[in-house]
C-alpha positions in Angstrom: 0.0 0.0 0.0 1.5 3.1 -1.1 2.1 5.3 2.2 0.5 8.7 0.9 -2.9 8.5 0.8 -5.7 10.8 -0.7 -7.3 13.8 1.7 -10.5 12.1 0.5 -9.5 8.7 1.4 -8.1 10.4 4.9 -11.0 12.6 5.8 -13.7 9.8 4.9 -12.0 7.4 7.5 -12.1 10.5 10.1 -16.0 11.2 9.4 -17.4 7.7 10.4 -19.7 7.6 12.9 -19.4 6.7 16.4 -17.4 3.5 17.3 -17.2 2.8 13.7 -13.3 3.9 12.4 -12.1 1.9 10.4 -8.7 0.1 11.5 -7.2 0.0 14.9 -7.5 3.3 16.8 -5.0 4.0 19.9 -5.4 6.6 21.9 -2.8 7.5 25.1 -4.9 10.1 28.0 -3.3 11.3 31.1 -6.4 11.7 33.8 -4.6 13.6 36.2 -4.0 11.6 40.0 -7.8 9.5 38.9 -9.1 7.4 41.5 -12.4 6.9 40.2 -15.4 8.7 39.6 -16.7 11.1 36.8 -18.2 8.5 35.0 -20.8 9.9 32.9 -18.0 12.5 31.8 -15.6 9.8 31.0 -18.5 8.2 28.7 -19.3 11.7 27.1 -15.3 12.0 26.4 -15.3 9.0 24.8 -18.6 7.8 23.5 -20.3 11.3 22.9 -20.7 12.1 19.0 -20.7 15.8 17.3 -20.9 16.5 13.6 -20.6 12.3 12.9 -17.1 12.3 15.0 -16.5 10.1 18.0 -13.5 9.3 19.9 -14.1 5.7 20.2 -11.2 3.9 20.7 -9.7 0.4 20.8 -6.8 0.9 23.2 -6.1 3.9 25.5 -2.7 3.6 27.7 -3.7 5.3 30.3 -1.5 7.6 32.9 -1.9 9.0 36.6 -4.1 6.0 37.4 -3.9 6.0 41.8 -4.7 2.1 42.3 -5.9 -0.9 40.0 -9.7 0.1 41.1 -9.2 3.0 39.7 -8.6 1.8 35.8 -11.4 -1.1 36.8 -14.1 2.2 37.1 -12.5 3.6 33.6 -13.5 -0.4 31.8 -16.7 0.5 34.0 -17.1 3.8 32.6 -16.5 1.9 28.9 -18.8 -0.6 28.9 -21.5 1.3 30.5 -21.7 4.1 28.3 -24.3 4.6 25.4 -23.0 3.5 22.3 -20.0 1.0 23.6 -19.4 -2.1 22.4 -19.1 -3.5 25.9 -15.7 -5.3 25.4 -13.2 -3.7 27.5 -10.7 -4.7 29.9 -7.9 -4.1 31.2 -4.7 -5.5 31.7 -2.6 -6.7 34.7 -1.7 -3.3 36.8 1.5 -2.7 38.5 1.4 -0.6 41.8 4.9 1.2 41.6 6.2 4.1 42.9 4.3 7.6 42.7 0.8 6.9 40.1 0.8 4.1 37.7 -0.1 3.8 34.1 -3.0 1.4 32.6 -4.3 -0.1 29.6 -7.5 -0.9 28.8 -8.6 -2.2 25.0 -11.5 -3.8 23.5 -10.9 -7.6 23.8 -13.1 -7.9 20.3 -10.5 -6.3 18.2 -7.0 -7.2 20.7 -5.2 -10.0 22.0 -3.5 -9.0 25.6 -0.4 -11.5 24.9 1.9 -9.7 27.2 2.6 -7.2 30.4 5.9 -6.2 31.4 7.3 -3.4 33.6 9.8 -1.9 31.8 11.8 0.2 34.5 11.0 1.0 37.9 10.4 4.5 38.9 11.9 5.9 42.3 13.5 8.8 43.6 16.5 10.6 42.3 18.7 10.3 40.4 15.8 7.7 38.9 12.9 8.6 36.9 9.9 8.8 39.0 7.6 6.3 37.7 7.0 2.9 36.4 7.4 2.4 32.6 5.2 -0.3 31.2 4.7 -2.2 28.3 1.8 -4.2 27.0 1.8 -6.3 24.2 -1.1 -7.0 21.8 -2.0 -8.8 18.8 -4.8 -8.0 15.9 -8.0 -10.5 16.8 -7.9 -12.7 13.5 -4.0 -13.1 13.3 -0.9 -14.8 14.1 2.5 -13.6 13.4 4.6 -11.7 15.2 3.9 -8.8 12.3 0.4 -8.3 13.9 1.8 -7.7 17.1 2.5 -4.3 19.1 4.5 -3.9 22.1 2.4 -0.3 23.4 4.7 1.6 26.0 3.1 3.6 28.2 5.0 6.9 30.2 4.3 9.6 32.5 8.1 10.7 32.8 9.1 13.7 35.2 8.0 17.5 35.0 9.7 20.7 34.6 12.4 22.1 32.9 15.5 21.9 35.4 18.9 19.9 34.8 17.9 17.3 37.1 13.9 17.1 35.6 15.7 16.7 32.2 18.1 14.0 33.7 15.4 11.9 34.9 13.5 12.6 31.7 16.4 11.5 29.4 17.1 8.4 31.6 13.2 6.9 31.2 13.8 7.8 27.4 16.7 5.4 26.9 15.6 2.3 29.0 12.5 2.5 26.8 14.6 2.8 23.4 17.0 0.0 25.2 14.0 -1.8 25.5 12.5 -1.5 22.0 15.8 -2.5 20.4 15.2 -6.0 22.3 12.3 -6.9 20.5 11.8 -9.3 17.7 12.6 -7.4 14.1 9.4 -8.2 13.1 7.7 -6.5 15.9 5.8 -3.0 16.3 5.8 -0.9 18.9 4.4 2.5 20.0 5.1 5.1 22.4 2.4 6.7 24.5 2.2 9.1 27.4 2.5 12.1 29.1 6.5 13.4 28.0 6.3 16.6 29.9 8.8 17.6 27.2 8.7 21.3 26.4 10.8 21.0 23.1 11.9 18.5 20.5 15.6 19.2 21.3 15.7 18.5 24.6 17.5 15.0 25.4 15.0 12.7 26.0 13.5 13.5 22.7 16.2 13.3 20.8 17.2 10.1 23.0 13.7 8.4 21.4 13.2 10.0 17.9 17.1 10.9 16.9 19.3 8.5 14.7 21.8 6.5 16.8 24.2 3.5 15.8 21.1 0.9 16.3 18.0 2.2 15.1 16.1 -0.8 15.7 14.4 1.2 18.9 13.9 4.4 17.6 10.6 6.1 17.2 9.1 8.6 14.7 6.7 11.3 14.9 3.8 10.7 13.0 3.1 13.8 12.3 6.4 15.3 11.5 5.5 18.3 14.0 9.4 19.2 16.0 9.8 22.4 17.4 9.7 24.2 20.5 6.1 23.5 21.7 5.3 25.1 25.2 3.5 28.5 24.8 3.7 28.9 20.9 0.8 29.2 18.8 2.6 27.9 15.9 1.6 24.6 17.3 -2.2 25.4 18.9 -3.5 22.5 16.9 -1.3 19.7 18.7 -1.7 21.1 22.6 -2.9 18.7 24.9 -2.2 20.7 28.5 -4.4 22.4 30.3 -7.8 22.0 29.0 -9.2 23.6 32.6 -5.9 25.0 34.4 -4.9 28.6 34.7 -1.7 28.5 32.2 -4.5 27.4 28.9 -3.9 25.4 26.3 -0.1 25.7 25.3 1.9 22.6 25.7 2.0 19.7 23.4 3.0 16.8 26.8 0.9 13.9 25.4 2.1 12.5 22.3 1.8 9.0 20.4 5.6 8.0 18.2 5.7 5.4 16.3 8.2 2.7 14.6 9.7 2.7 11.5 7.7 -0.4 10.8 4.3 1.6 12.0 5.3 4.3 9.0 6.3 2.4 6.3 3.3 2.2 4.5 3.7 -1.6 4.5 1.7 -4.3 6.7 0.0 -2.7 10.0 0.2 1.0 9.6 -0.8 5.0 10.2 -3.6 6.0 8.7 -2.2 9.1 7.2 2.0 10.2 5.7 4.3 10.8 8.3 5.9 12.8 5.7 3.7 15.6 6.2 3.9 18.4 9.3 0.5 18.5 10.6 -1.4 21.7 9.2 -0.6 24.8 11.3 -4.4 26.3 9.9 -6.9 23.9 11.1 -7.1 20.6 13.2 -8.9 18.8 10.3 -5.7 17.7 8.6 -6.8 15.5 5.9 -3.3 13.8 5.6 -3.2 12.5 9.1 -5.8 10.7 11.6 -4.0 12.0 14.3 -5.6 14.4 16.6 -5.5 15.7 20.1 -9.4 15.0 20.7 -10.9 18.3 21.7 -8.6 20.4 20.6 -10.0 22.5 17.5 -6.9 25.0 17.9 -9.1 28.4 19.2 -8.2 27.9 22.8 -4.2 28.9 22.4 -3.2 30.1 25.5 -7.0 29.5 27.5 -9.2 26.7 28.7 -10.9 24.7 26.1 -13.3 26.2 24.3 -16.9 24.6 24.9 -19.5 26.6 22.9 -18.9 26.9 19.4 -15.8 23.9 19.5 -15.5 22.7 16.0 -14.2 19.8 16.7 -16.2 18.3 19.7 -18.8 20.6 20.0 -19.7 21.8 23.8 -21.1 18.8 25.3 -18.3 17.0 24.5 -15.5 19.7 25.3 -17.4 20.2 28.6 -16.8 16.0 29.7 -13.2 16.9 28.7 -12.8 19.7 31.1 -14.7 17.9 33.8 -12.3 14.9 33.6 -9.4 16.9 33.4 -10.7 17.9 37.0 -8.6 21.0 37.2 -5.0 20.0 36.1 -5.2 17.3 33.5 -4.6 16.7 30.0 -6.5 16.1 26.6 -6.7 12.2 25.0 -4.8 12.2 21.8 -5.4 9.1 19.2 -4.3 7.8 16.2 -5.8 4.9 13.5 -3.8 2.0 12.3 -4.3 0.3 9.4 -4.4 -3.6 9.5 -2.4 -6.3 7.5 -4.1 -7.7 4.5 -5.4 -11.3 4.6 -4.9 -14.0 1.9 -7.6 -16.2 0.9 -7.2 -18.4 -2.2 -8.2 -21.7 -3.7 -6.1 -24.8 -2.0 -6.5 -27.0 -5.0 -6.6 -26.7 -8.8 -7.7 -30.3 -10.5 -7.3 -30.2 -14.2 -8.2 -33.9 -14.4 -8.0 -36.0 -17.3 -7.0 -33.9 -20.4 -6.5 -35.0 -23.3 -3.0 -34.7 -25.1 -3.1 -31.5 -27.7 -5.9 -30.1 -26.1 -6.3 -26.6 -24.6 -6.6 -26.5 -20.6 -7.0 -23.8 -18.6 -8.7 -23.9 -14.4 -9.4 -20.5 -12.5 -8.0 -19.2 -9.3 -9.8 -17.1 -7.1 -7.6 -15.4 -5.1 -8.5 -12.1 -2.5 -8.2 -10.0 0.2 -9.9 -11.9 3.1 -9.3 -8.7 5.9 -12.4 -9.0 7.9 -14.3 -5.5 6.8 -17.2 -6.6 9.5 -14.7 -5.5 12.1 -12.5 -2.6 10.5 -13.9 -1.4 8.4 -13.1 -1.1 4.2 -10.5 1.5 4.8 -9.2 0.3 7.4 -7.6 -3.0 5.7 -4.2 -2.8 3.9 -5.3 -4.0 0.1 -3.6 -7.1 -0.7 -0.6 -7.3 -3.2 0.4 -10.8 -4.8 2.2 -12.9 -7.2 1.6 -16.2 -8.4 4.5 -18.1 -9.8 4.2 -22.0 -10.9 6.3 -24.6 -12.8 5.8 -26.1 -16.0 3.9 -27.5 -17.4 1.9 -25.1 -15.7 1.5 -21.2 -16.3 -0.1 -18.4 -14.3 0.2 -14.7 -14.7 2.9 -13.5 -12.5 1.5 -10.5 -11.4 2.1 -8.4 -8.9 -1.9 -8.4 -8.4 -3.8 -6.0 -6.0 -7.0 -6.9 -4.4 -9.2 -4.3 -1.8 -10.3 -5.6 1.1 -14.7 -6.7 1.2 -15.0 -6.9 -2.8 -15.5 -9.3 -5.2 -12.3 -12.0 -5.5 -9.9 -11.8 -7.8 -9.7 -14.7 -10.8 -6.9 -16.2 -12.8 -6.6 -18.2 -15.9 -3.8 -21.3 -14.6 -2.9 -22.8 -18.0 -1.6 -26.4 -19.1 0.6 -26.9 -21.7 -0.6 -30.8 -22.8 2.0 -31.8 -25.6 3.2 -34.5 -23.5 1.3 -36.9 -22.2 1.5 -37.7 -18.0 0.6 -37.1 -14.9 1.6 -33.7 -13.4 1.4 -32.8 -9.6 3.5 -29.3 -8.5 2.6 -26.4 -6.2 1.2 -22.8 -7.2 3.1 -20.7 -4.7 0.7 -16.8 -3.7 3.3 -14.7 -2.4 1.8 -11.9 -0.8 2.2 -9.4 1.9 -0.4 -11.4 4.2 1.8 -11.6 7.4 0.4 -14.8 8.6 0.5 -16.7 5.3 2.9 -14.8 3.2 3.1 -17.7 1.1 -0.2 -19.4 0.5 0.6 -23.1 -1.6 -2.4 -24.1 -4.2 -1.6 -28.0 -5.1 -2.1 -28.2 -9.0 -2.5 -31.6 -11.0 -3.9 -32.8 -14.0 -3.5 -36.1 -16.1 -2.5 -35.6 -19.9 -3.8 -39.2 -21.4 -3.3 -39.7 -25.7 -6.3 -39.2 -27.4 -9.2 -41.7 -28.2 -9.7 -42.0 -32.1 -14.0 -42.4 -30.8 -14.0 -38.6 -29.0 -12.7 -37.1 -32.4 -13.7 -33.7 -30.7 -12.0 -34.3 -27.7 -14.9 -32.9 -25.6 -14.1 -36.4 -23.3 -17.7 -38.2 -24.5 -18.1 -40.2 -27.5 -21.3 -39.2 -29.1 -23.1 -38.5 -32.4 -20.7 -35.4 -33.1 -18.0 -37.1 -33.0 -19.4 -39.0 -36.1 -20.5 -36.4 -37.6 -17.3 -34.2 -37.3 -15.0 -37.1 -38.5 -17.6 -37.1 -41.5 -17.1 -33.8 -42.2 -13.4 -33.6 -41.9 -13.6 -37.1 -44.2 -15.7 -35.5 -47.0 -13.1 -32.3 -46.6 -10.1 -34.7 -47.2 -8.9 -33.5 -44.0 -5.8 -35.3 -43.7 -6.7 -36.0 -39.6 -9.0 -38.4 -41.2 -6.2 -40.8 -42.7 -6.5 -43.4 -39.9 -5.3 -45.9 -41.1 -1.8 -43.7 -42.3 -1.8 -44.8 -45.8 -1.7 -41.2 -46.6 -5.2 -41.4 -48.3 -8.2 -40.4 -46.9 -10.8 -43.3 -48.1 -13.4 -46.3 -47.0 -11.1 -47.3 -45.2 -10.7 -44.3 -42.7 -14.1 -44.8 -42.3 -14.4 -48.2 -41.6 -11.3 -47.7 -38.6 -13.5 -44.9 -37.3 -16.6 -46.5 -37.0 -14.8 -49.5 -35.5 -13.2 -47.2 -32.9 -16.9 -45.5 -32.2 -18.5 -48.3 -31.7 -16.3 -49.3 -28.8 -15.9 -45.9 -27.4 -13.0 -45.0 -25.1 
């Protein structure tokens, strides 16, 4: 899938309706110290719908959570709310030092395969909190290459030498920690950086080129600079929605792998090429957005009436939340791998030697649209490559995801008579099956003399067409190869009819 992608094609997977984007959509929110409560504000954040827009998530990672009741009440809050699904959870929460992070995600859509704590928090020299990492795998695949490792991180505030000590220190055990996973494995950064500016160490430490690059992260929407209290970047703040110093800091951000911005397999919705638009928060070239945040309130709390974005009834949930000193959700949409679905055998059976032969493949994109959605499924690209003597057309094909299958003429060359068993080999960028095998045989016998069509039954046209090719002086008719067609020819036929084949 190429990774730029249409405004058109961008916007019309932003405008779907509530709980209904299409592909995976993470979200990272820092509720500031929650212990519970505000639920119906929670639901409104999440659930509420203005202008066809919802939040609606899959997977929040979750910071400032005070105990393990406290993310139980946010899965309350979920499943309770008008509109949900009903399907969260949450996974296995650490108590560690200071407030803890959480995840919650909707169990129809993600696999919880793993929690880890990634680094302790504790006093200083140390960062202050726990860093976690839970890892999760699309519902409906296997492979490693549907899997993401989600990091989750609160690191410390303020701008001193020591606060940008401790900062920089969580920033490279988690980049130590994404250069141990697997090659084939995703990852993502969430949480609340308390980083004023894109050159400061920590996020250098996570975004900058290094020896091993393996860990790094990328900003999806290509948006460096010095963030705190510059309009420049109104469209991207995420602290204070409610608290006296406004709207100016961009502390909550989602980065990304190299493998989540390749435009290959599991992947941003949008071109990481692109700097987010500095004139409006509807940025057709990215689905990234800091939810509530239609770029008026620079410098003030969140605009309620007249919010473009969320409208007032949602901006006011956001507020209420925030409870004084917290932070805006900010989410992203994935796109999902493509799925391979293909015949597993082609049968030519008894063919006749001389004859033309020919079977179809049908061959697709099996990506489960019920569940993300059309444009939310990577369209699938494959070859088909096959021995002799067998032929198929080599491709590369392209299939979208929820159409009609793809077919393909799988030819047979029958001058030689035999029995001929081999494998069609799909290659395709399915990452469970990226090479699907179709078993292919067929049986090339010699002719019967009877079927002089070669339509495999002996019948009245065969008589008649051997007649006509006989009163032609078709030189096929010379059966008994004296080189003249004669009574004779017709006498062998009718001999050879009469017993069939």
């Amino acid at each position: 899938m190429p990774r730029r992608l249409t405004a058109v094609l961008v916007l019309a997977l932003l405008g779907t309706a509530a709980g209904a984007a299409d592909g995976l959509r993470v979200a990272t929110w820092n509720i500031s110290f929650y212990s519970g409560g505000r639920i119906p504000q929670i639901q409104t954040s999440v659930y509420g719908e203005f202008d066809g827009r919802s939040f609606a998530p899959d997977a929040i990672l979750l910071q400032e959570m005070a105990s393990e009741s406290a993310v139980a009440q946010i899965v309350f809050a979920l499943n309770t709310a008008p509109g949900s699904p009903g399907d969260w959870a949450m996974a296995p929460f650490t108590d560690g030092n200071d407030t803890d992070n959480g995840f919650v995600y909707r169990t129809s859509r993600l696999d919880l395969i793993g929690a880890v704590v990634v680094a302790e928090g504790g006093p200083p020299p140390n960062h202050p909190r726990d860093v976690n990492r839970y890892d999760v795998r699309l519902v409906g695949y296997e492979s490693d290459a549907a899997a993401i490792s989600l990091y989750s991180s609160h690191m410390k505030a303020g701008t001193s030498s020591q606060d940008q000590q401790r900062r920089l220190l969580e920033a490279q055990a988690i980049r130590a920690d994404a250069e141990s996973l697997s090659a084939d494995r995703h990852f993502l950064l969430g949480g609340d950086f308390n980083i004023q500016s894109s050159s400061q160490a920590a996020y250098q430490e996570l975004v900058g080129s290094q020896a091993n690059n393996a860990g790094r992260f990328f900003d999806p929407i290509a948006t460096p600079g010095s963030w705190n209290n510059n309009g420049a970047f109104r469209f991207v703040h995420t602290q204070d929605p409610v608290g006296p110093g406004g709207m100016d800091d961009r502390h909550d951000q989602l980065l990304l792998s190299a493998t989540l911005v390749d435009g290959q397999g599991l992947d941003y919705i949008g071109d990481p090429a692109i700097p987010y638009s500095t004139f409006t928060w509807n940025d057709a070239n990215h689905s990234y957005r800091a939810w509530g945040n239609d770029g008026s309130s620079f410098d003030t709390v969140l605009r309620s009436e007249g919010n473009e974005m969320v409208g007032p009834a949602i901006a006011d949930a956001l507020k209420a939340v925030a409870n004084g000193a917290g932070h805006l959700p900010v989410f992203l949409d994935l796109r999902v791998p493509a799925r391979i679905v293909a015949d597993g055998l082609l049968d030519f059976g008894t063919v006749v030697q001389g004859s033309d032969a020919a079977v179809i493949l049908t061959v697709g994109n099996a990506g489960d649209t019920d569940l993300w959605g059309d444009g939310g499924i990577e369209d699938a690209v494959y070859t088909l490559a096959v021995a002799p003597p067998y032929a198929a057309p080599f491709g590369p094909h392209t299939d979208a995801p929820g159409g009609t299958l793809n077919q393909h003429a799988v030819t047979l060359d029958t001058s030689t008579v035999g029995f001929f068993e081999t494998t069609l080999v799909i290659a395709s960028n399915d990452p469970d099956l990226p090479e699907f095998h179709v078993a292919v045989i067929a049986d090339v016998v010699e002719p019967c003399l009877a079927d002089w069509n070669r339509d495999g039954t002996v019948n009245t046209l065969d008589f008649l067409q051997f007649l006509n090719a006989f009163t032609a002086g078709d030189p096929a008719a010379d059966l008994n190869g004296d080189t003249t067609v004669n009574t004779l020819d017709v006498l062998v036929f009718l001999t050879a009819w009469a017993d069939g084949c």
